[in-house]
N, C-alpha and C positions, 0 to 999 in steps of 0.2 A: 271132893268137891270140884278140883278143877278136872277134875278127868270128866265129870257131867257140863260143867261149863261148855269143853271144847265139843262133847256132841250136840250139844244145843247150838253151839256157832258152827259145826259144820252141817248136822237140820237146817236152820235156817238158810245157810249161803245154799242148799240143793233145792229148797221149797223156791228162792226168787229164780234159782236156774230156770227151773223146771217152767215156773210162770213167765218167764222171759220167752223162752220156745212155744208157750203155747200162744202168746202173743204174736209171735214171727208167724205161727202157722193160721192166725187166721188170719192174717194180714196176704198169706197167699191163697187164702179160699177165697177172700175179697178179691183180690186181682186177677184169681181163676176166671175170673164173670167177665173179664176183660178178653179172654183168650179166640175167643169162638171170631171175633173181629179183626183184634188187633196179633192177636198170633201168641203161642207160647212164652211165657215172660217178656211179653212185648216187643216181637220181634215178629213184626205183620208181615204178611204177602205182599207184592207189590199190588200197588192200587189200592193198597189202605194206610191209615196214618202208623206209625212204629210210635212206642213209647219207648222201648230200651232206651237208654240212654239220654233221654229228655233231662232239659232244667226243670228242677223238681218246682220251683216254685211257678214256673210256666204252666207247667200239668196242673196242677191245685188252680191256678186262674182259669183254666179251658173248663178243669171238671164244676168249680163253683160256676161259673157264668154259663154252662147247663144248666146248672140246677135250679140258678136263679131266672131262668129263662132270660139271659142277657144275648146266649149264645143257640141259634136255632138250629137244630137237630131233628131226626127222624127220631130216636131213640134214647140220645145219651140223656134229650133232659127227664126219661121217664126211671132208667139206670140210674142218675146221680140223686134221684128222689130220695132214695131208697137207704143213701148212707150220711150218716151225719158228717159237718166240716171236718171236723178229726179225722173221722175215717177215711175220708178223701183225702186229707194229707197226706196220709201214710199209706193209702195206695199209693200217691203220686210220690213220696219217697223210697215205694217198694222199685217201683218202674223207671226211677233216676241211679236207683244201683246197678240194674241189669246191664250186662255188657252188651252193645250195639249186636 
């Protein structure tokens, strides 16, 4: 009995691994949509805005106030349409861990 115990707790601790990673990875196919502008994990061309290394709660106020059309854009407010607030959080906490 305990010998089935211990694969059942170590199944489970691999099953939220596993779901922990696949959360990470779509959190960079989300921010992938970011690259074409602001540059590979946020790290723009000159003459574009960089996120790398933003205050994370800064990026979540620019990308909400797209969305809400507070903040006028050619494009982000039709991009920030597109992802719920959660989601835009944690893009904007994807893009606060990047290294400048």
């Amino acid at each position: 009995m305990q010998r089935t115990t211990k694969w059942l707790a170590a199944a489970t601790l691999l099953a939220a691994a596993a779901g922990a990673q696949a959360q990470v990875n779509q959190i960079k196919v989300w921010a992938a949509a970011c690259a074409n502008c602001h540059g590979t994990d946020g790290r723009a061309e000159p003459g574009m805005i960089a996120l790398a290394g933003r205050d994370k709660n800064e990026l979540l106020q620019q990308l909400l106030a797209f969305k809400n059309g507070q903040r006028p854009a050619t494009i982000m407010h039709q991009l920030s349409k597109g992802y719920s607030d959660e989601q835009l959080a944690q893009i904007a906490a994807y893009f606060a861990a990047q290294k400048k």
